[in-house]
Structure formats: C-alpha cells, structure tokens
C-alpha positions as CSV (number, residue, x, y, z in Angstrom):
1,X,0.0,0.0,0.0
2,X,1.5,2.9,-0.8
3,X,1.0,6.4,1.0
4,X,-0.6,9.3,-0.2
5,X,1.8,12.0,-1.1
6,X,0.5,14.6,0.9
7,X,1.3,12.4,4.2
8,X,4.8,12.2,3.2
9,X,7.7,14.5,4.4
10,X,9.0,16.5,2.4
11,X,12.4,14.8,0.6
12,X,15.0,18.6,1.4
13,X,13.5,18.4,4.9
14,X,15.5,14.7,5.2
15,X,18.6,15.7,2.7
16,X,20.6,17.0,5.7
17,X,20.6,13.4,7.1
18,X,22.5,12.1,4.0
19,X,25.6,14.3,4.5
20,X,27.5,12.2,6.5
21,X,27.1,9.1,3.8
22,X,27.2,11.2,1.1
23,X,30.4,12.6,2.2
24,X,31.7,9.5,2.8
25,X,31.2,8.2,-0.6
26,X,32.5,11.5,-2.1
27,X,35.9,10.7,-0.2
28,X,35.8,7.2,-2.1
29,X,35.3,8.2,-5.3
30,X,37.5,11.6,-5.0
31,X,39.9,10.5,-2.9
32,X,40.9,13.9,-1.8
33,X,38.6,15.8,1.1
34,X,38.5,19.1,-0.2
35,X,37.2,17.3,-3.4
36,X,34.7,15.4,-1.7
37,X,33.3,18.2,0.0
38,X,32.6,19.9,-3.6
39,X,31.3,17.0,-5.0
40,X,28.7,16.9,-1.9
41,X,28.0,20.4,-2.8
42,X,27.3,20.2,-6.0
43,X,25.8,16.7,-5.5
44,X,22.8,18.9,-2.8
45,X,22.1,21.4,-5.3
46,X,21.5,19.5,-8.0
47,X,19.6,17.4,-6.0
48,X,17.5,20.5,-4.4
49,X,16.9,21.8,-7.9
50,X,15.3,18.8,-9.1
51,X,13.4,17.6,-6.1
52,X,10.3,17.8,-8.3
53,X,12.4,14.5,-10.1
54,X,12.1,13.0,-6.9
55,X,9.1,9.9,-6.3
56,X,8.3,10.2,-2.9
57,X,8.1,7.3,-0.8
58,X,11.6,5.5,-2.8
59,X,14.6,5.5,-1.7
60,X,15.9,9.2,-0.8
61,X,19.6,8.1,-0.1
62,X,20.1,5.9,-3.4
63,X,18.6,9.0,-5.2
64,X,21.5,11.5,-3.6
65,X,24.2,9.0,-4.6
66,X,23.2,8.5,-7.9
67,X,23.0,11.9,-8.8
68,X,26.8,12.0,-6.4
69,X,27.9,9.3,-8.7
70,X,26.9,11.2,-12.2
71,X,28.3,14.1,-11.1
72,X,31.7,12.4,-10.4
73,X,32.0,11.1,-13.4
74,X,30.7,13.4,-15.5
75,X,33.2,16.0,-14.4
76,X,35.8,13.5,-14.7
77,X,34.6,13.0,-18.1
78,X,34.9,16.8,-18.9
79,X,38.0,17.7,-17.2
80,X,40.1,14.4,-18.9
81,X,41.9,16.9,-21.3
82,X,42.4,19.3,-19.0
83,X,46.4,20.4,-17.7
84,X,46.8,21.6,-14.4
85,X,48.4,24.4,-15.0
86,X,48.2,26.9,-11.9
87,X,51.2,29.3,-12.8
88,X,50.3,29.9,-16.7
89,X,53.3,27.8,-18.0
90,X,51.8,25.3,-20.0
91,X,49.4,28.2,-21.2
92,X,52.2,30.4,-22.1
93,X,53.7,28.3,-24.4
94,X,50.6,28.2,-26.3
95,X,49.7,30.6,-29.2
96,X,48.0,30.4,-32.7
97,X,49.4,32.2,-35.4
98,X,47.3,34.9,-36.5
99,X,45.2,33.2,-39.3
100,X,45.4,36.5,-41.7
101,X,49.1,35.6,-42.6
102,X,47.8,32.2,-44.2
103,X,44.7,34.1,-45.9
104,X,47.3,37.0,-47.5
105,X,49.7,34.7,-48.6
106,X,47.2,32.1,-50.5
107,X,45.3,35.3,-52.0
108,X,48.9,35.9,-52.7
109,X,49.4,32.4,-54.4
110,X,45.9,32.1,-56.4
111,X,47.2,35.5,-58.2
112,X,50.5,34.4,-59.6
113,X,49.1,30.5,-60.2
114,X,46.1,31.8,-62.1
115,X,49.1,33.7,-64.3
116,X,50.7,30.8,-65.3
117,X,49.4,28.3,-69.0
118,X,47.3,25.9,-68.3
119,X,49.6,23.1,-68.7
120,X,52.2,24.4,-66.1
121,X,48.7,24.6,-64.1
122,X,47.8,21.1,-65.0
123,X,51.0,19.4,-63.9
124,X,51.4,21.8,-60.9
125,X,48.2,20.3,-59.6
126,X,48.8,16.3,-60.3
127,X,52.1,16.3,-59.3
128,X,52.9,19.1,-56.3
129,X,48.9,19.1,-54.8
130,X,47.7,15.7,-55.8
131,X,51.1,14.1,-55.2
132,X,51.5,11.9,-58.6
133,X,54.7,10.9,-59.9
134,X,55.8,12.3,-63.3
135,X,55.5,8.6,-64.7
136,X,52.1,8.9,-63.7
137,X,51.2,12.2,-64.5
138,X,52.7,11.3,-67.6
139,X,50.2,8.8,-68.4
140,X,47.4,11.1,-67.5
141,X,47.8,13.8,-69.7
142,X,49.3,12.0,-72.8
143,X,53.0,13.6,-72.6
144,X,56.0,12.3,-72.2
145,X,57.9,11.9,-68.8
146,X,60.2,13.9,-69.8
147,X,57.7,16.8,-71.0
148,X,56.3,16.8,-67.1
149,X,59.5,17.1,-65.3
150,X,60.5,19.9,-67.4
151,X,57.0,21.1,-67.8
152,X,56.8,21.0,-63.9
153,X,60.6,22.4,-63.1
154,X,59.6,25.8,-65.2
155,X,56.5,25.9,-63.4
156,X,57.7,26.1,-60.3
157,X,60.5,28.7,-61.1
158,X,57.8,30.4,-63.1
159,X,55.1,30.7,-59.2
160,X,58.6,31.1,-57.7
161,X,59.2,34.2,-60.0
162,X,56.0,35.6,-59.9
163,X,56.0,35.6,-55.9
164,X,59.5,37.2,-55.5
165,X,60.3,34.3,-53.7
166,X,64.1,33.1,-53.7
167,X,64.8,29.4,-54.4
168,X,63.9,27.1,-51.3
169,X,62.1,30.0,-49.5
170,X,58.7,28.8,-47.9
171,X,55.8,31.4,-49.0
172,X,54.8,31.8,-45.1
173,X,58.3,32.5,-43.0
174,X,57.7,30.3,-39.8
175,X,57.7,33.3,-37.5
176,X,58.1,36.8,-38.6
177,X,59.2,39.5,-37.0
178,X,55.5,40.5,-36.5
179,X,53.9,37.7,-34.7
180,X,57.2,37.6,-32.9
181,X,56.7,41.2,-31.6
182,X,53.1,40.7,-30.6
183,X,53.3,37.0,-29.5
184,X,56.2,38.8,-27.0
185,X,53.5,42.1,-26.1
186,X,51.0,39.1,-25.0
187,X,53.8,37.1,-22.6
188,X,53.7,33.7,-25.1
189,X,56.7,32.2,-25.6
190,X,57.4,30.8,-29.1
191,X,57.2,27.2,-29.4
C-alpha cells in the first residue's frame, strides 16, 4: 500500500541526514577531502533543484548518490583533457598564429598560379597538390615523362618568380618578425 503524497515528508527536509554518507562516498570516489566536500555540494544542489524529479516514498539516499555518482564522473569525463596548470606555464607556451598571414599569402598564391598556362597549371596540380609521380602524371595527360619534369621544373621557377620568392624560400616564413613582436607584447613564448 503505498501512502498518499501529501502524508509524506517533504524529501529537502531529510537531505541533511545524508551528508554524513554522502560525504563518505565522495571521499571514495575523490579521494581527496577538499574534493569530496565539492562534489557533496554540488551533488545537494543538484539534488534541491530537481526535487520535483524525486518519487516520494523510494529511496531518498540511493537518489542522492546516484546523482553523487553522475556528477563524479561526469566531471571527470569533462575535465580528462584538461592540464593543471596553476602558474600559466603550460598556457604560455601556447599561441596560434594569426590566421590572416595564411589568408594573405594564399590570395597571394591564387594571383601568380592563375598567371601561369594551363599546362604548367595542369602538372602543378597532379604532381605538387595531388602528389602523382611524373610517370604517372605522364600517363594522365598524354605527354612524355620527360615533357612533365620539365613542364613542372619551369612551373615552379615560373610561381617562384612571380611571388618574389628566392629558391627554397617557404611562401609563409615560420615566425616573422611581426607575430614575434606581438606574440612577446601578449607574454607567449614561441614554441
């Protein structure tokens, strides 16, 4: 028989008498008091703000440790990636480029590609983007090998040309003198 929900007590009026076990579990899971002692925290206010989740008349203390036991985990789950970091070491060290620098110098690129024939173009694209060999690229297009390797060696010096760029020079310098002087304003350290 089970009894009418208005003759029960209310379920935050017996959440006090859980602390102790609730506690204790915390310290289980946690291992660490101080940790515990948050997890119980946040464990109660869950708990409080979704008392209307509660059936009254189960269990009250099962209720408070499964919602103890979610919570552990879940912010186990979410802090997994996380570095403890509590002087800014790890975080200095980090930066991101400024994405403009890669926009610029592909703008940059598309100009002086879109200036070259369309079969420096063509052999450009199967053999430096798509990564074919010239014997392949040779079979693609109905040339000789010999035709792509030259056709490909001119091409390049031809983008080189038309980009200023010295031979072996990388269109994006690794870190210029800009992001170095505003990577140093911000305190990051270059990786």
């Amino acid at each position: 028989m089970t009894v009418p929900a208005h003759v029960l007590p209310d379920p935050r009026d017996e959440i006090a008498l859980h602390l102790p076990a609730l506690r204790a579990f915390g310290i289980s899971l946690t291992r660490n008091l101080s940790a515990a002692d948050d997890l119980v925290q946040d464990t109660i206010v869950k708990a409080w703000s979704n008392i209307d989740k509660f059936t009254p008349g189960t269990d009250l203390r099962a209720w408070l440790f499964t919602i103890l036991r979610n919570t552990f985990f879940s912010d186990k789950r979410k802090h997994k990636r996380e570095v403890a970091d509590p002087d800014g070491i790890h975080a200095q060290g980090l930066y991101d480029k400024p994405e403009h620098d890669g926009r610029l110098a592909f703008g940059e690129f598309l100009r002086a590609f879109d200036q070259l024939s369309p079969e420096h173009r063509e052999v450009l694209i199967l053999v430096g983007a798509n990564g074919y060999s010239c014997e392949e690229a040779s079979a693609m297009i109905g040339v000789a090998v010999g035709t792509v390797k030259s056709r490909t060696n001119r091409a390049r010096a031809k983008l080189a040309a038309l980009l200023g760029m010295e031979a072996g020079e990388a269109i994006l310098a690794p870190d210029s003198g800009e992001t170095l002087a505003v990577m140093s304003r911000s305190g990051a350290q270059a990786a």
